[in-house]
ZAKOL-170495 format. One record per atom (N, C-alpha, C): residue in one letter; x, y, z. Coordinates in steps of 0.1 Angstrom, whole numbers, plus 2048, in hexadecimal, padded with zeros to 3 digits. Each point is the difference from the previous one (the first is absolute). Layout:
<pts>
AXYZ
...
</pts>
This chain:
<pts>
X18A176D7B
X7F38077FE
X80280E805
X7FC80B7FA
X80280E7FF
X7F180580C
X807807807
X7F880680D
X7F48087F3
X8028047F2
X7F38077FC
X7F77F97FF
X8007EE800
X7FD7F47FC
X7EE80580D
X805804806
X7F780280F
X7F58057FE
X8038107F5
X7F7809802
X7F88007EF
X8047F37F7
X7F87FD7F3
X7F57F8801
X7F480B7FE
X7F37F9802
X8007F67F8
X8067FF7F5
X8007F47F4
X8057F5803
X805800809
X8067EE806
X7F57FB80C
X8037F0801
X7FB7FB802
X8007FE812
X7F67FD80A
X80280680C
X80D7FD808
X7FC7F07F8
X8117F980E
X8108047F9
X7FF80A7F5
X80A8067FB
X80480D80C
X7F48097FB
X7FF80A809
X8027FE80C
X7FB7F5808
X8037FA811
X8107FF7FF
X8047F47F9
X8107FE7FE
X80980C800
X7FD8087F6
X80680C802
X80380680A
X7F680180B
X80580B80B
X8037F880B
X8027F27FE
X8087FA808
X80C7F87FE
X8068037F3
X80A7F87F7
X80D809807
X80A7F6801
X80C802807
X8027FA809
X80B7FC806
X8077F480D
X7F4807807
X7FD80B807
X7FE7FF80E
X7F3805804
X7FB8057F6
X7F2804806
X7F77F8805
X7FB7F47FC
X7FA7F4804
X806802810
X80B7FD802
X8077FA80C
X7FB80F807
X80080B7FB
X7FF80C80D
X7F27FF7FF
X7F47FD7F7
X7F6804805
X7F67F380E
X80C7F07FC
X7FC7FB80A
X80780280B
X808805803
X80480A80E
X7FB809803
X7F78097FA
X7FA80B803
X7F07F9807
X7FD7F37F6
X7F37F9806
X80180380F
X80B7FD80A
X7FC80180D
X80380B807
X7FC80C7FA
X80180B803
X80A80B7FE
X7FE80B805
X80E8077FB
X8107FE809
X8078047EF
X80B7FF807
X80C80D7FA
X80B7FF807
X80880B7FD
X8087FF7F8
X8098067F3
X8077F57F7
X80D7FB804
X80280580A
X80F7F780A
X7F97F3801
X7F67FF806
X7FC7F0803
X7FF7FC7F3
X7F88047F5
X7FE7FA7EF
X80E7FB7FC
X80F808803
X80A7FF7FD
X8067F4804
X800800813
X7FE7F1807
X7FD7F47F8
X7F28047FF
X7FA7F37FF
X8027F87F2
X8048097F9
X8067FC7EF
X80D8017FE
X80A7F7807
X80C8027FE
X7FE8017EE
X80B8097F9
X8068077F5
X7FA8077F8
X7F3805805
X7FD80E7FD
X803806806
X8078097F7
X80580E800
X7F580F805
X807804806
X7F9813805
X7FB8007F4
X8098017F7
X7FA8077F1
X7F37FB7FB
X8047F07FC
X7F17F77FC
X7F7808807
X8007FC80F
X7F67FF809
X7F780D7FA
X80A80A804
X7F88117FC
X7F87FB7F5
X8077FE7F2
X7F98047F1
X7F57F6807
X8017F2801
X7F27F8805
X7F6801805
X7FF80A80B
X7F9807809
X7FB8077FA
X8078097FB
X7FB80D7F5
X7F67FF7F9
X8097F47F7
X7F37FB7F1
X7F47FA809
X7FD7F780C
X7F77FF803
X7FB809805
X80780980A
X7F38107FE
X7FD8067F8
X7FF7FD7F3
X8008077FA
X7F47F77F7
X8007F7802
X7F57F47F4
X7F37FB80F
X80180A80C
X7FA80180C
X7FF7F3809
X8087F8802
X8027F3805
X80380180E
X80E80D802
X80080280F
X802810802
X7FB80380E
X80380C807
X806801805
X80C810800
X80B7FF804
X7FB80E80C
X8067FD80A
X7FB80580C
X80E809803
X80380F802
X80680380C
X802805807
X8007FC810
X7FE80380C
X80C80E803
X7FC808803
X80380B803
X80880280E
X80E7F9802
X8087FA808
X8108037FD
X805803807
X8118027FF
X8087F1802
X8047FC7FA
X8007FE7F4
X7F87FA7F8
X7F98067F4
X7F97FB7F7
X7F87F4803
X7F57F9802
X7F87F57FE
X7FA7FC7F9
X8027FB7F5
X7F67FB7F3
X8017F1803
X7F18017FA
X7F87F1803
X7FA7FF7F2
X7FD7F67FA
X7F97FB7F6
X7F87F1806
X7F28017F5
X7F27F5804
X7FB8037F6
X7FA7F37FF
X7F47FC7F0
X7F880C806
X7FB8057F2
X7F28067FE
X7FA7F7803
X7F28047FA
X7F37F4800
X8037FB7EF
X8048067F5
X8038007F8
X80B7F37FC
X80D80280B
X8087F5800
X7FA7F2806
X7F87FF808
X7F97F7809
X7FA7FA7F4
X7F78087FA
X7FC7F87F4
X8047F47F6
X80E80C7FE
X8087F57F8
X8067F5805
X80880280B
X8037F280F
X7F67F97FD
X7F1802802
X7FB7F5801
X7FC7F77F1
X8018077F9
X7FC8007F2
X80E7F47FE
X80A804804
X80C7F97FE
X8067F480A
X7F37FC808
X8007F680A
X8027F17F6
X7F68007F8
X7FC7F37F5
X80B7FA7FB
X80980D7FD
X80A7FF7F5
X80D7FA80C
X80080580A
X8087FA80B
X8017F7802
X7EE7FB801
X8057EE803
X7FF7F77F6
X7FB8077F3
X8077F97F6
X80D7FE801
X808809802
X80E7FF7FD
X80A7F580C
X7F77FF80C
X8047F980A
X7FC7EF7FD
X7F68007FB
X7FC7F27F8
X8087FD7F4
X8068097F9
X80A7FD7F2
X80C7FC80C
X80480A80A
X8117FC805
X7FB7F2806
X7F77FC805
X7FB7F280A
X8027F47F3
X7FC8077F1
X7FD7F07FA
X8118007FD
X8068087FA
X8138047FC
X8087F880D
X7F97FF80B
X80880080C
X7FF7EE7FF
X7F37F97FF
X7FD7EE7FE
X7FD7FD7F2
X8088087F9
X8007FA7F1
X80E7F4802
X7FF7FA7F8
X80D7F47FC
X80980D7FC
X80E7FD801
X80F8037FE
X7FD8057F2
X80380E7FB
X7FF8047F4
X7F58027F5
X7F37FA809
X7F58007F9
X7F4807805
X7FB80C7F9
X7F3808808
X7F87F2804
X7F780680C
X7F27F9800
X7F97FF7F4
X7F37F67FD
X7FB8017F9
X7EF805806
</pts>
């Protein structure tokens, strides 16, 4: 899905939603960001194999589609922080449903029979 997918009034909402959160890691940073701010050394931490780079462009595209605020503190050396908008909070919670749907799909996969989805 193409990041312009985001900003086409002509698609449909949970397209548009998908879009600005499509990719390995955004999901995963914005539920780290749920418990407040953090620095992207800890983001880096806490996601073993994202990369500096990912992390940046990630960060970015979400400030930029207004999900988080990037903060920074006026300190030798440098201190940048990032935290949900109210904007991102939105969507976190909006994307709570979808979470424990997905915790209910791994629960039935996990006491299915050998080879065979639940039914």
């Amino acid at each position: 899905m193409t990041r312009s997918r985001a900003l086409d009034p002509n698609v449909c909402g949970v397209t548009a939603a998908i879009a600005v959160i499509d990719g390995k890691w955004k999901t995963a940073l914005l539920w780290l960001l749920e418990s407040g701010p953090r620095r992207p050394g800890e983001l880096r931490r806490l996601l073993p194999g994202l990369t500096e780079k990912v992390l940046t462009q990630a960060l970015r595209e979400m400030e930029t589609d207004g999900l988080v605020h990037r903060e920074v503190h006026d300190v030798l050396p440098l201190k940048t922080e990032y935290s949900l908008t109210g904007f991102g909070r939105e969507l976190s919670e909006a994307l709570a449903p979808v979470s424990d749907w997905g915790h209910r799909r791994l629960e039935r996969l996990t006491t299915a029979p050998e080879g065979r989805p639940a039914s």
